[in-house]
N, C-alpha and C positions, 0 to 999 in steps of 0.2 A: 173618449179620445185615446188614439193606440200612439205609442214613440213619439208623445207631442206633432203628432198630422190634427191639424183644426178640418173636423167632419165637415164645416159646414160651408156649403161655399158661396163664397163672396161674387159678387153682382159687379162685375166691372164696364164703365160706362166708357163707349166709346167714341169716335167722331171719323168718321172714313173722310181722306180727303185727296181727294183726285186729280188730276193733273191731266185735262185731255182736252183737244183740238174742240173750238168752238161746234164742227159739224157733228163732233160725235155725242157733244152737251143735248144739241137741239135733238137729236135723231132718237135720246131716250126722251127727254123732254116730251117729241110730239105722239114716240106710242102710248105715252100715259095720255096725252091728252085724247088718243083717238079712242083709249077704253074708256073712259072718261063719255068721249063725245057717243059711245052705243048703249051709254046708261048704267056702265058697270062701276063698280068698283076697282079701282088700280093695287096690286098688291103692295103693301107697306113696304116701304124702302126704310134702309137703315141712314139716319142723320148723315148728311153729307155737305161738302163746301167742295166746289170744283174751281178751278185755275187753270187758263187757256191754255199756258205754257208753265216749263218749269223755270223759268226766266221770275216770271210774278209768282210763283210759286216761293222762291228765296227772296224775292224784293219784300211780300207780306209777311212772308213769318223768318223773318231774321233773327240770328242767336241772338240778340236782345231781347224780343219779342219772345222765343222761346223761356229764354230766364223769366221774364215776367210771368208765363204761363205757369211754371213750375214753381215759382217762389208761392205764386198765390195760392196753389193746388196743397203746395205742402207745408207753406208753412202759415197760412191764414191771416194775413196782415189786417189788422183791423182798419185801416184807412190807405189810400193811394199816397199819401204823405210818410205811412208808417215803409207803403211797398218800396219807395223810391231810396229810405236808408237802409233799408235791408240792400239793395243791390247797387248802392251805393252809387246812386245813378241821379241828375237833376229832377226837380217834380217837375216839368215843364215838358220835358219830352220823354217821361213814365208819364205821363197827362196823353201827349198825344197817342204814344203809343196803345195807353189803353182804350183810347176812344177809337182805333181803328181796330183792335180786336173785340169790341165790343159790337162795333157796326156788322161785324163776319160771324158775330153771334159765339164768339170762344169765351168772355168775359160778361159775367152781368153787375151790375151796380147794385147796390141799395144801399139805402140813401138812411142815416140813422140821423134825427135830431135830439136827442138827449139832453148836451149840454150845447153844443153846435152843430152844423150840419157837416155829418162825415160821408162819405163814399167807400163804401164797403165792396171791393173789388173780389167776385166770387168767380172759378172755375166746377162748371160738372160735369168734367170729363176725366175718365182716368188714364188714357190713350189718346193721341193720335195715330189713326192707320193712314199711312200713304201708298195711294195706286198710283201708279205713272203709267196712262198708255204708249206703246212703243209702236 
């Protein structure tokens, strides 16, 4: 290692998320499926979540939701009861919220029984990328 620069580099995982008109979803949608339908293989796309507008774009990931992404990423709350006094927010709606970023595949669960049954709210992403078509 020269002047403290770490040689090695780090893997950061990312989440592309898109913001485009329903026609222009389906129109890549049906060329994968038309490679697809001539027997080939489609080339690998990088993880994505699209949103018709930028309207539901801020109604889903609201600076709430965001906080919650970021608490969990960084600071690893052992249970959704621990997430909710960290950001100092009711468990009831850190509950729903995390059940809707879970359904959009941003948060996953697991589920630890030890002494009782906790909910272990995990992020593995280290980015979100936003595209917006114009």
């Amino acid at each position: 290692m020269r002047s403290g620069v770490n040689c090695m580099a780090m893997r950061v995982k990312h989440l592309n998320l898109k913001v485009e008109p329903k026609g222009k979803f389906f129109d890549r949608v049906g060329k994968k499926l038309a490679v697809i339908d001539r027997g080939q293989i489609p080339k690998k796309e990088e993880e994505s979540l699209s949103f018709e507008s930028l309207e539901a774009f801020r109604k889903i990931l609201t600076p709430k939701r965001m906080e919650l992404l970021r608490t969990i990423r960084h600071e690893r709350p052992s249970s959704i009861y621990e997430l909710a006094k960290m950001v100092r927010r009711d468990i009831k709606n850190v509950r729903e919220d995390i059940s809707m970023l879970k359904d959009l595949g941003l948060v996953e669960l697991k589920t630890d029984r030890r002494i009782r049954t906790v909910v272990i709210p995990r992020v593995n992403y280290d980015e979100l990328k936003v595209a917006i078509a114009i």
